[in-house]
Every structure is written in structure tokens, then in C-alpha cells.
N, C-alpha and C positions, 0 to 999 in steps of 0.2 A: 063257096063254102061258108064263107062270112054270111054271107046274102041268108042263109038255110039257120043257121044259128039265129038270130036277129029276126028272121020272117020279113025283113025291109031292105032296100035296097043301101051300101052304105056308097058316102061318096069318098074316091079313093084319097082321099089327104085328110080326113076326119080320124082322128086320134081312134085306138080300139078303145081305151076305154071311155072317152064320151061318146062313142055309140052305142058301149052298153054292154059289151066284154067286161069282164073280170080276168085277174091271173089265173085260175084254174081253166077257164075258157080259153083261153090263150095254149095252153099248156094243151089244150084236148086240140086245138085250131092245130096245131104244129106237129099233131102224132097224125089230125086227116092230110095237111098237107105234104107231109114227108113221104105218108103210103100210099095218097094216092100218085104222087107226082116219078116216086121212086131216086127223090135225092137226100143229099144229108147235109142240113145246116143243123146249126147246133140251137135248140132250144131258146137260151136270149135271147135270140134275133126277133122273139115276138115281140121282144121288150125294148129294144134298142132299134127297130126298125114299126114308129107307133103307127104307121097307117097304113095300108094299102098299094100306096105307089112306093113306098121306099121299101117296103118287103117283096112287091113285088121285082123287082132292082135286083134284089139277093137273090131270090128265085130263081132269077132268067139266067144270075150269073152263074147258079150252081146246074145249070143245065146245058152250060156251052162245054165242048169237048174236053178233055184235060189235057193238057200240054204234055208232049215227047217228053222236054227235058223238065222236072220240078224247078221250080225258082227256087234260089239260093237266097237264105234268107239270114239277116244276124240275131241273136239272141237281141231282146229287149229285155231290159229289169234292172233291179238294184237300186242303191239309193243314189240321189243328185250328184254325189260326188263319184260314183264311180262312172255315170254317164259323164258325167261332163270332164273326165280321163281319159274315157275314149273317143271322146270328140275332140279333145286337145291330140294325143294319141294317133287318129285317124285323119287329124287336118279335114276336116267338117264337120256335117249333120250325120245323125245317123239315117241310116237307110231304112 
């Protein structure tokens, strides 16, 4: 899909935008890859995942089966003091 936009071959750890992507290309890369593939990452991931193999990573993950049971997850957020409450609070890191 990259390859088609570009007309060139890219190599997979070469940044999208020193190959010559823009964010609006990106933004169009992420509406062909979601419909054609049939999964759902969220959008940033073009931006937060700059190349090839690290997007590909997310891809492969958002295609393996979904788990029976959801994971259990804890809220993240708030300001340093009240994380670092509930790490005193919880006797560790957060999860």
C-alpha cells in the first residue's frame, strides 16, 4: 500500500515521513489499511509507529484472536501526586 502511494519500494525501518509521506497520507494509509485488512487501530498509530516494521507489529497484533476473558486493566492519569499515592497506597509500580 505504501509501495503504491510512493511508486518505489520503501525499506521497512525508513521513517514514513523521510520516504515522503505527509500526515494527510498517513491519515489516507490508515483508512486503506483498516479497510482493507478489516481491523481497528486507532489512527495515531501512523504517527507513533514511524515505519514499516513497527506498524507492522501493531497490525499482526490487532489480528490475533481476542481473548475469552478482557484484561483487567487500572486507570492511568492524574497528576504525580496522586500516582505516587497510589503506588505508596498499592506497595508498588503501577500496572
Amino acid at each position: 500500500m505504501i509501495e503504491a502511494r510512493l511508486g518505489r519500494t520503501v525499506d521497512p525501518d525508513e521513517n514514513f515521513f523521510e520516504a515522503g509521506l505527509n500526515s494527510m497520507a498517513l491519515v489516507e494509509l490508515h483508512a486503506d489499511i483498516t479497510g482493507v485488512l478489516g481491523i481497528d487501530i486507532p489512527v495515531t498509530s501512523m504517527f507513533t509507529r514511524p515505519n514499516v516494521r513497527a506498524l507492522s507489529r501493531l497490525v499482526e497484533g490487532a489480528q490475533e484472536p481476542v481473548r475469552s476473558e478482557p484484561a483487567r486493566l487500572r486507570p492511568v492519569g492524574g497528576s504525580r501526586r496522586d500516582v505516587r499515592a497510589r503506588i505508596r497506597r498499592d506497595g508498588g509500580a503501577p500496572r
